[in-house]
N, C-alpha and C positions, 0 to 999 in steps of 0.2 A: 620186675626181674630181681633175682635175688644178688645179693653182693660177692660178686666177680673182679677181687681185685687183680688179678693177673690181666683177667680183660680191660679191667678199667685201665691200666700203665698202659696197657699195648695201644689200646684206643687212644690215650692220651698224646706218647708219643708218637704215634701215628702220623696223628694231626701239628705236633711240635715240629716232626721231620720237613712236615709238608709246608707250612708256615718258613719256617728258616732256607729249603731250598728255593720259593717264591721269595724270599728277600733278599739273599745272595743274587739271584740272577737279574734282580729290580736294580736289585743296587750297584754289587763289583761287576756283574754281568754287562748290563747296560749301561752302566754310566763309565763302566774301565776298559773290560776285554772288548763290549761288541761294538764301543762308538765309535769308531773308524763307519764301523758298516751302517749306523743309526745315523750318523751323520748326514746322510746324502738327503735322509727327508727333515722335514721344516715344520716344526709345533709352536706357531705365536710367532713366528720370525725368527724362531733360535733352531739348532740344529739340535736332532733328537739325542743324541748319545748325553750334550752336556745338560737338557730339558731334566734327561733323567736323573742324572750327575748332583743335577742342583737342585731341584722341586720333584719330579716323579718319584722319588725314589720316597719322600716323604709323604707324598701321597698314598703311594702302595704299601706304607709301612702304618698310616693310620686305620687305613682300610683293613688291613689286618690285624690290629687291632678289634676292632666289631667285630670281624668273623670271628676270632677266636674267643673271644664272648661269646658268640653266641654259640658254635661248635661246642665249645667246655659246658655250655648250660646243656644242651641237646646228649654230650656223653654221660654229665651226672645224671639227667634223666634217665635216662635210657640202664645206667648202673645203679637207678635206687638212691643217688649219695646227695641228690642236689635240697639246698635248703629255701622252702615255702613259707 
């Protein structure tokens, strides 16, 4: 494909958007606003809101790390830009 830098930002933030609204609701979401309601179920013996609060959230946040490795490689591809 030839070099599409407008596509390439858009693609990029696309993916940066979608990245950041999964870590805000991992994180402030679940571990702040919703754990009243996370609470009532039980991960390991702990209750979910503070699971998330204190380990899930770092979970989710390593894991996206990888996706967006590998997403960033799959949109250079796909825009030509990625280095072989």
């Amino acid at each position: 494909m030839k070099h599409d830098s407008q596509g390439y930002w858009k693609a990029t933030l696309g993916l940066l958007t979608k990245i950041l609204v999964i870590w805000f609701l991992c994180s402030f979401g679940a571990g702040i606003l919703f754990a009243d309601l996370l609470n009532g179920i039980k991960l390991g013996g702990y209750p979910l809101g503070f699971w998330f609060a204190h380990q899930g959230s770092i979970y989710i946040f390593i894991a996206l790390i990888f996706w967006y490795a590998k997403k960033m490689g799959d949109i250079d591809r796909q825009f030509d830009v990625h280095e072989d």
